[in-house]
N, C-alpha and C positions, 0 to 999 in steps of 0.2 A: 261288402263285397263277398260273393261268394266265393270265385275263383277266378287267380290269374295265373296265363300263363306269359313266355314269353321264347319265341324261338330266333335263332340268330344263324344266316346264312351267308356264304359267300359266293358272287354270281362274279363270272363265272366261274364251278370250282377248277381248283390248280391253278391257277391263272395269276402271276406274281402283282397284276394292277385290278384283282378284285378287288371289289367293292362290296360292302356288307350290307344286308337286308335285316332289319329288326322288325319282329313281328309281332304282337301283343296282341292277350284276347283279354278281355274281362268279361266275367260273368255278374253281373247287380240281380240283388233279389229285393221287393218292394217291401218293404212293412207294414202293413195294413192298422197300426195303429197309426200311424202318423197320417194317413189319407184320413181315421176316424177323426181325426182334430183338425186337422187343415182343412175338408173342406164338408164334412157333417154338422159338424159343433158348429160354427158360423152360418149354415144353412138355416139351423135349429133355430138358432138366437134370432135373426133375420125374420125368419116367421113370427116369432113371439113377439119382435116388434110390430108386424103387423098387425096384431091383435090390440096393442095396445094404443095405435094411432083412432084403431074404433071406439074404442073405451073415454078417450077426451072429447070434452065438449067441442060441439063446431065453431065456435066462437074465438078458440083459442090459437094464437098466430102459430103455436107450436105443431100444432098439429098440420101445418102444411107443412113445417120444414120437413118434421118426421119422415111425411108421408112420402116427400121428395127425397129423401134419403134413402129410407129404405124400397122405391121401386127403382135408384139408379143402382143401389148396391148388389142389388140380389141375383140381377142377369152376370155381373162379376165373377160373382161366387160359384153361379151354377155351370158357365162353360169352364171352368176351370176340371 
C-alpha cells in the first residue's frame, strides 16, 4: 500500500444527535514482478509445452491428452 488516509466527520456539525461519517482512501501500487510470475512464466511454460506435444510420436495416447490440456489451459492463463 502506498497510502492511507482516513477522515472523520460529524453531519450535522454541532448537532448533539450527530452522527459520524468515516472516510477512508487507500492508495495500491502494483508490482510488476509478481504480474512477471503470475502470468508471463505460465504463458512461457504453456508454449514450450506446445512444442513438445509436436516432438512425440503420433501413436502415442499421451500426446492427445497433452494436447487437450495445453489448448484448454492456455485461453485461462491469457484473459487473465
Amino acid at each position: 500500500m502506498a497510502n492511507i488516509t482516513a477522515k472523520r466527520e460529524l453531519m450535522p456539525p454541532g448537532d448533539p444527535n450527530a452522527y459520524a461519517i468515516l472516510t477512508f482512501e487507500l492508495v495500491l501500487r502494483r508490482k510488476m514482478v509478481l504480474s512477471t510470475y503470475m502470468l508471463t512464466m505460465p504463458c512461457i511454460f504453456l508454449a514450450s509445452l506446445t512444442l513438445v506435444v509436436f516432438w512425440l510420436p503420433p501413436e502415442r495416447p499421451d500426446r492427445t491428452a497433452l494436447g487437450t490440456y495445453v489448448v484448454d489451459s492456455q485461453p485461462d492463463w491469457v484473459s487473465i
